[in-house]
C-alpha positions as CSV (number, residue, x, y, z in Angstrom):
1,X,0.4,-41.4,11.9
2,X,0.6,-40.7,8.2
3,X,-2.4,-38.5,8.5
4,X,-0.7,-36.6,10.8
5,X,2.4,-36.1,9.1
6,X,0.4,-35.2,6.3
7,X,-0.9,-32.2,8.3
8,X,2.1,-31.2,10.3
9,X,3.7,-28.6,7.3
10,X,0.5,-26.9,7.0
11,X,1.3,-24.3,9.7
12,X,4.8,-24.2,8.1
13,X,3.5,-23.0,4.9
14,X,0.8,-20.7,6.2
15,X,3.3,-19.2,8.3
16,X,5.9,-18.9,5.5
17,X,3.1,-17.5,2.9
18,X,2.8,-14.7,5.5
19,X,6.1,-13.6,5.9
20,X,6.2,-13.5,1.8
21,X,3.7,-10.8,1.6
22,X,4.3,-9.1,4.7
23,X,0.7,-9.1,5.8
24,X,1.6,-6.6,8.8
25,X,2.5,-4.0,6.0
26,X,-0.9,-3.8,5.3
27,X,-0.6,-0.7,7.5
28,X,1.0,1.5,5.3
29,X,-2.7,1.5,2.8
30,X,-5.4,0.1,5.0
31,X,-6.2,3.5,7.1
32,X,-6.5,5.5,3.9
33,X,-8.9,3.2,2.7
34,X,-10.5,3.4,6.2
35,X,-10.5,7.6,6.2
36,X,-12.5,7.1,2.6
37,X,-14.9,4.4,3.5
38,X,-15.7,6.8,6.8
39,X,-16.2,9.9,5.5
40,X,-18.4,8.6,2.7
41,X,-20.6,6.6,5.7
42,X,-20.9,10.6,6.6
43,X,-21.7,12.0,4.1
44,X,-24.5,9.4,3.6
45,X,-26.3,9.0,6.3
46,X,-23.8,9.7,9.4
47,X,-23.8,6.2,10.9
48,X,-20.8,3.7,10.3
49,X,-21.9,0.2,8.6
50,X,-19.8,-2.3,10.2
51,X,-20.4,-5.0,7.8
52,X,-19.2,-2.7,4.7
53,X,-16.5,-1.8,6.6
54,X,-15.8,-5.3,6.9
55,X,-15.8,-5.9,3.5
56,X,-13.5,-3.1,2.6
57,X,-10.8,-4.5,4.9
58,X,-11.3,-8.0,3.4
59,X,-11.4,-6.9,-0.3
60,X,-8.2,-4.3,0.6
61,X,-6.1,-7.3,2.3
62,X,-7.4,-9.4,-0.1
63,X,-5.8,-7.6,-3.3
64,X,-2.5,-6.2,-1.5
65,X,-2.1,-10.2,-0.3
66,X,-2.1,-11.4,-3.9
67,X,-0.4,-8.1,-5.0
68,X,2.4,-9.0,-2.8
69,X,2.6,-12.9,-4.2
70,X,2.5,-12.5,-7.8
71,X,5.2,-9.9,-7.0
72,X,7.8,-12.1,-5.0
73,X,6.9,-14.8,-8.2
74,X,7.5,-12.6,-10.8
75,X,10.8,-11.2,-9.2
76,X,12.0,-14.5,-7.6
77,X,15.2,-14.8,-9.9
78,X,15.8,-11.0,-9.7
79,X,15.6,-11.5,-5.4
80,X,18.0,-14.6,-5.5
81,X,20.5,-11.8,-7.4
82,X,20.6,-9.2,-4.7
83,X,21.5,-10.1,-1.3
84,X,19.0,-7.8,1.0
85,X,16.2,-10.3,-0.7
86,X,18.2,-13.6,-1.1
87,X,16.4,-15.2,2.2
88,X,12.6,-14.5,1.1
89,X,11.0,-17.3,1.1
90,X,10.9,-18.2,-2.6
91,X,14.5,-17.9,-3.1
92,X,15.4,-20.3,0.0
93,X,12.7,-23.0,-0.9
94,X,11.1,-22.0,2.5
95,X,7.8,-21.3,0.0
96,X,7.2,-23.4,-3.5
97,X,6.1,-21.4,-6.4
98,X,2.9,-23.8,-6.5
99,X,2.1,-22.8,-3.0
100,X,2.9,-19.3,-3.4
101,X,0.6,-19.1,-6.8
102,X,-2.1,-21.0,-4.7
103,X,-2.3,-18.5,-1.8
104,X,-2.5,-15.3,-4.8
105,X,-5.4,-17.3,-6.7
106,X,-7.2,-17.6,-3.1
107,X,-6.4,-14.0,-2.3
108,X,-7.8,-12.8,-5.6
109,X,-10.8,-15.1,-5.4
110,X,-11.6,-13.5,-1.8
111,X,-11.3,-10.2,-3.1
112,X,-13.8,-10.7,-5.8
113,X,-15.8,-12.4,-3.9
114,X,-15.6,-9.7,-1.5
115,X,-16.1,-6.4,-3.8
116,X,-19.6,-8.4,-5.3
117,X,-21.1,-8.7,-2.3
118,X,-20.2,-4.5,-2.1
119,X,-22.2,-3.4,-5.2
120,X,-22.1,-3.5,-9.0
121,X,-19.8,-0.9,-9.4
122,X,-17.4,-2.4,-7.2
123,X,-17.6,-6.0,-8.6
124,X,-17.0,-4.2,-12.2
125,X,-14.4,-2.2,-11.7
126,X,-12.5,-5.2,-9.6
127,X,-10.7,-6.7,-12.4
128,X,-9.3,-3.2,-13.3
129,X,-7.8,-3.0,-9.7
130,X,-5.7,-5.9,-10.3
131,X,-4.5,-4.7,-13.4
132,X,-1.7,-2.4,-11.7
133,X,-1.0,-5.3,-9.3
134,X,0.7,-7.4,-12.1
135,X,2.0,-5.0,-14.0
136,X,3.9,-3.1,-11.3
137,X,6.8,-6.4,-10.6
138,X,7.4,-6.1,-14.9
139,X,7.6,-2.3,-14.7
140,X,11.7,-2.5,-13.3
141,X,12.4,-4.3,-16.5
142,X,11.1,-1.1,-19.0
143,X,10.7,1.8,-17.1
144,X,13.1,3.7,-15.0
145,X,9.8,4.8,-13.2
146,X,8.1,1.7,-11.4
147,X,7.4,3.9,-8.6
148,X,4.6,5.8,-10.4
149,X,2.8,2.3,-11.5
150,X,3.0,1.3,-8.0
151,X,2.0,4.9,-6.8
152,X,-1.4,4.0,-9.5
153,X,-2.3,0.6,-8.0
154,X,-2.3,1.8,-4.1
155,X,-4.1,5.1,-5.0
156,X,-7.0,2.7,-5.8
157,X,-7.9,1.9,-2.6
158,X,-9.4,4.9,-1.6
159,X,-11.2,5.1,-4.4
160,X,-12.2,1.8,-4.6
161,X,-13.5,1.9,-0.5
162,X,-15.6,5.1,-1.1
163,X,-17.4,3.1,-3.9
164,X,-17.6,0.7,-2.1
165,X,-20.2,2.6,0.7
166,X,-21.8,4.7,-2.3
167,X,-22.2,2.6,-5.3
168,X,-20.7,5.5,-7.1
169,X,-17.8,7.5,-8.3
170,X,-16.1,10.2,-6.3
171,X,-13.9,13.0,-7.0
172,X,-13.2,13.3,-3.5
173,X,-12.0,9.9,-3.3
174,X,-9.4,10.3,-5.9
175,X,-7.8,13.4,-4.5
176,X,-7.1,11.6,-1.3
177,X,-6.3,9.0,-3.4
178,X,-3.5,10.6,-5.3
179,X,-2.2,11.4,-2.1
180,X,-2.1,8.1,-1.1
181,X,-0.1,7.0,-4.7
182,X,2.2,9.4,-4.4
183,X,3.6,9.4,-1.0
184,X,4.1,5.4,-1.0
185,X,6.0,5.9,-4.2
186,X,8.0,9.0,-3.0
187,X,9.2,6.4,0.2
188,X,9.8,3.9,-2.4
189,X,12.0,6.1,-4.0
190,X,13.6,6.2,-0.5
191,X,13.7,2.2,0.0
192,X,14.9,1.5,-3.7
193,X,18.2,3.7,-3.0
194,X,19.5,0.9,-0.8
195,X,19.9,-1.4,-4.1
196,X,21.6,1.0,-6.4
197,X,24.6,-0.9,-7.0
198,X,22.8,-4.6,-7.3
199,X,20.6,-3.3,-9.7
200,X,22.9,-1.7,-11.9
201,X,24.8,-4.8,-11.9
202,X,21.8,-6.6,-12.7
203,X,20.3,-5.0,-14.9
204,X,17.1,-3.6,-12.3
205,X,15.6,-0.4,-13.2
206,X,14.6,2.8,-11.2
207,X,15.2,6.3,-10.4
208,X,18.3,6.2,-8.0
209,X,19.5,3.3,-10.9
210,X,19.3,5.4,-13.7
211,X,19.7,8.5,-11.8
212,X,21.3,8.4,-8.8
213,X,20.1,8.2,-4.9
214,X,20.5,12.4,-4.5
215,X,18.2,12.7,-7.3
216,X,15.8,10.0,-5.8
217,X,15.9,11.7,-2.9
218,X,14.6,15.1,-4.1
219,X,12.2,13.2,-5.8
220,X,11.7,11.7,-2.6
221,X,11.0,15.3,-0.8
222,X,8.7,16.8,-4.4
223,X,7.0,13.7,-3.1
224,X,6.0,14.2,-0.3
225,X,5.2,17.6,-0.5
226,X,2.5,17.1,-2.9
227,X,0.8,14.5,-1.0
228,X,0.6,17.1,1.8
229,X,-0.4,19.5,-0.2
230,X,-3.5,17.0,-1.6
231,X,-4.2,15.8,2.0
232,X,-4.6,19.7,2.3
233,X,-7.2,19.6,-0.3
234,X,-8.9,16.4,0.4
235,X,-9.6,18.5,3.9
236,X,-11.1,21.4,1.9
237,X,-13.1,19.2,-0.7
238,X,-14.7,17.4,2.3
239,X,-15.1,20.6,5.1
240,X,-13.3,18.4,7.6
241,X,-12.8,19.8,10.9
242,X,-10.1,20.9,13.6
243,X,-8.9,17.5,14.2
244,X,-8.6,16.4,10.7
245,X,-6.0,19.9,10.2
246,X,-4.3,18.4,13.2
247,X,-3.6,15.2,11.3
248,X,-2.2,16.9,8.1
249,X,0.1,18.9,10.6
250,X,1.5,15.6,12.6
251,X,2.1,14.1,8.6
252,X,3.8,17.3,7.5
253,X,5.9,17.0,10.6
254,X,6.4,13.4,10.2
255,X,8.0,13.8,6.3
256,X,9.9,16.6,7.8
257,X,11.7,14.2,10.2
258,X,11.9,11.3,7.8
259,X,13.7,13.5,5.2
260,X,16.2,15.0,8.1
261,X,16.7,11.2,9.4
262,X,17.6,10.3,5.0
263,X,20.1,11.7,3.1
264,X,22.3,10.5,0.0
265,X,25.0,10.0,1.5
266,X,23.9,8.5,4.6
267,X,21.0,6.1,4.5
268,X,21.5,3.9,8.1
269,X,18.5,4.8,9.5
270,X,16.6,4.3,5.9
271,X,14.7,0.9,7.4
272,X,13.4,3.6,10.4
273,X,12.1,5.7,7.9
274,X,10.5,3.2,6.1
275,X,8.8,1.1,8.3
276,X,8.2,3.4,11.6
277,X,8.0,6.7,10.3
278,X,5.5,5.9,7.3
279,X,4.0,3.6,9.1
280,X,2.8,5.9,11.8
281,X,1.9,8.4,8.8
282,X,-0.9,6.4,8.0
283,X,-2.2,5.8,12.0
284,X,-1.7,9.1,12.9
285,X,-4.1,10.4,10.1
286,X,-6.3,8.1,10.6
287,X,-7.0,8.1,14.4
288,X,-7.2,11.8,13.5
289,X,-9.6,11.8,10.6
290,X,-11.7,9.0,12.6
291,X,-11.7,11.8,15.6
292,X,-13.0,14.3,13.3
293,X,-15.6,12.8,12.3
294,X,-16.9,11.7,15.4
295,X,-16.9,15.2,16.5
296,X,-18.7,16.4,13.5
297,X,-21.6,13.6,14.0
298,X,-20.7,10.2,12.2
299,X,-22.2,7.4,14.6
300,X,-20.9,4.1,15.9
């Protein structure tokens, strides 16, 4: 019976660990990391290793997972202060802060783990990777722009999956990297508009804080308009075909509609534009840019 009882919150915490880093947003980074690992299985030999593939996903939800913990630690007292983020699950007790730092340290162990069974490169330049990932939750307590240090730590994920299949660095990789940085933190300049007034009040910094939502906004738009522009030439860089164009077109259209769906004075449908709209961003162009490939002669 005691036994038992012992093992009955197990699920409970699992369960609750999950809905603290959001796994399912792993969506929003995971296909770009997917478009790099593929085109550089292409490039080498035309064929797509499924057990490196595995290990990108793995080391990708690996960091984001502990990315996402240490952030909800570090900002736990700043969450209890605003009341969109009063009911995560550190704030209501739903998750300990033990707990919480056990399921980073595992995360972060996996993702290690992970990256040395890649290569050498890749187990090197791991620790660097989590370097963002800490320093991004501090960055609202100095800087009026945390958007560009979390814009740094997701553009290494396509850098970091194209070393992963090579074993070496690629300038291709950081162009659609870039791309990758800069239009998650142009919709986080969308998303942090929503808590103007809390953190001014509290003492929170960012651009619509400091500045104002219009001006977040146009940021928003310069945004997104230079990660098309570097998708653009990420499909130049890498001769990508017919279908990979079609991709950048159904993004282009897609920023058009989130910016006519979000504007500073009316941000109700800011949660669609977040979570639906960028969320099929990253599908569309990567169903696309997997279709391309295909066509051009990458095998299953």
């Amino acid at each position: 019976m005691s036994s038992a009882s012992a093992a009955i919150p197990q699920p409970g915490r699992t369960k609750a660990f999950l809905r603290l880093v959001m796994i399912e947003h792993s969506v929003f980074a995971l296909p770009f990391a997917y478009i790099a690992a593929l085109t550089a299985m292409y490039e080498w030999d035309h064929n797509i290793h499924w057990g490196k593939l595995l290990l990108v996903t793995i080391c990708m939800v690996g960091l984001r997972t502990f990315a996402m913990a240490v952030n909800r630690i570090i900002d736990r007292e700043i969450d209890a202060r605003n009341p969109r983020t009063a009911h995560r699950e550190l704030v209501t007790g739903a998750m300990s802060v033990k707990h919480a730092w056990t399921g980073a340290l595992i995360a972060v162990v996996v993702f290690l783990g992970s990256a040395a069974l890649l290569n050498p490169l890749c187990l090197a330049l791991a620790p660097v990777a989590v370097i963002p990932m800490v320093v991004y939750p501090y960055g609202k307590r100095f800087t009026n722009f945390p958007q560009a240090i979390l814009g740094l730590a997701q553009a290494m994920g396509p850098i970091g999956a194209w070393i992963a299949i090579t074993g070496t660095w690629s300038w291709d990789a950081v162009i659609l990297g870039l791309a990758v940085g800069i239009w998650i933190g142009g919709f986080d300049l969308i998303y942090a508009c929503q808590d103007v007034t809390t953190d001014r009040e509290i003492g929170v910094r960012s651009v619509p804080a400091r500045f104002g939502i219009p001006a977040a906004i146009r940021g928003a738009r310069v945004c997104h308009a230079v990660t098309t522009a570097l998708f653009v030439w990420y499909g130049l860089a890498t001769d990508a075909g017919a279908f990979f164009w079609l991709g950048v077109l159904i993004v282009a259209g897609a920023f058009l509609y989130e910016h006519s769906i979000v504007r500073p004075h009316d941000l109700s449908r800011l949660n669609r534009a977040f979570f639906q709209v960028n969320g099929f961003i990253g599908i569309a162009l990567f169903g696309c840019a997997l279709l391309d490939l295909l066509v051009r002669g990458l095998t299953l």
